[in-house]
C-alpha positions as CSV (number, residue, x, y, z in Angstrom):
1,X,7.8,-12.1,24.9
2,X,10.4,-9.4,23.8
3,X,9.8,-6.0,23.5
4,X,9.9,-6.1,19.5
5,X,7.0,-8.5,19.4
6,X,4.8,-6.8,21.5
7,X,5.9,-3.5,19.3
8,X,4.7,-4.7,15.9
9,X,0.8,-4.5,16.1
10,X,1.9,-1.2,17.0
11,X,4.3,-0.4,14.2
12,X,1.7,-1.7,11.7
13,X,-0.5,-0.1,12.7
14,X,1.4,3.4,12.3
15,X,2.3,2.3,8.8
16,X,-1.2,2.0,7.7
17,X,-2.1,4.7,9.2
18,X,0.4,6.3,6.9
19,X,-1.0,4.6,3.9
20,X,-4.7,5.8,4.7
21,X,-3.2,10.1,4.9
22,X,-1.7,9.4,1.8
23,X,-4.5,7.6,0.2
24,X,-7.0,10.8,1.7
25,X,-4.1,12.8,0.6
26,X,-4.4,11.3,-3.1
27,X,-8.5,11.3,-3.0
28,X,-9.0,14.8,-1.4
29,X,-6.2,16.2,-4.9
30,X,-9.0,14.3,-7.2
31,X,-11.7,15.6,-5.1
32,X,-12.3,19.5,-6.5
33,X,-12.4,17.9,-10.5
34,X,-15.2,15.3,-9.4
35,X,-17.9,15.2,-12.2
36,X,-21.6,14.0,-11.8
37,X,-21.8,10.3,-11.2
38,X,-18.1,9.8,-9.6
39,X,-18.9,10.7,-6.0
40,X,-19.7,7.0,-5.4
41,X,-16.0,5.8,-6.1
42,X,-14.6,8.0,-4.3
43,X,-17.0,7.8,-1.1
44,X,-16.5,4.3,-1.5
45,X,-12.6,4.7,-0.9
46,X,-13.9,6.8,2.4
47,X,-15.6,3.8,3.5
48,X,-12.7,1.6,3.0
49,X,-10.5,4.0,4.9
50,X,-12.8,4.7,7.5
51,X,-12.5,1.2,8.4
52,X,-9.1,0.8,8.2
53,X,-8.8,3.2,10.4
54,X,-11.5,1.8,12.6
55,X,-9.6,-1.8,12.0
56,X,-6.0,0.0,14.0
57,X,-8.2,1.5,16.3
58,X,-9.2,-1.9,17.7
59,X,-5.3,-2.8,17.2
60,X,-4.3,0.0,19.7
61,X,-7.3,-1.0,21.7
62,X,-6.6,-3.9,22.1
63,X,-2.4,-3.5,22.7
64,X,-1.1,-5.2,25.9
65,X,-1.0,-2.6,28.5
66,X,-3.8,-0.5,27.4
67,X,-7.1,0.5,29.5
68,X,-10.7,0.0,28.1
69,X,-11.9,3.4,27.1
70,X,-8.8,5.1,25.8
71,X,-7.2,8.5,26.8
72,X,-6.0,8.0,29.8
């Protein structure tokens, strides 16, 4: 295995990363006009980018040369 195929879990993983900042970026603009009865949407879009983010934190996890339990 080359280095570039053991590098693109990785990569995708920093490029959604990228995509869930500028989606919090996007939601947290919206956030200070929220009127009664749109919370839900929008903590419904934190729950999907919580787990994204959960979803690349098992990708780096789980990246050849890592150690179970992180910081090392």
């Amino acid at each position: 295995m080359d280095d570039h195929s053991s590098a693109s879990p990785i990569v995708a993983t920093g490029e959604t990363v990228g995509g869930v900042l500028s989606d919090l970026a996007a939601l947290a603009g919206r956030l200070p006009g929220l009127r009664e009865g749109e919370a839900g949407r929008e903590a419904s879009i934190l729950d999907r980018l919580a787990e994204e983010l959960a979803e690349a934190a098992a990708v780096l996890r789980a990246a050849p040369g890592e150690h179970p339990g992180g910081m090392s």
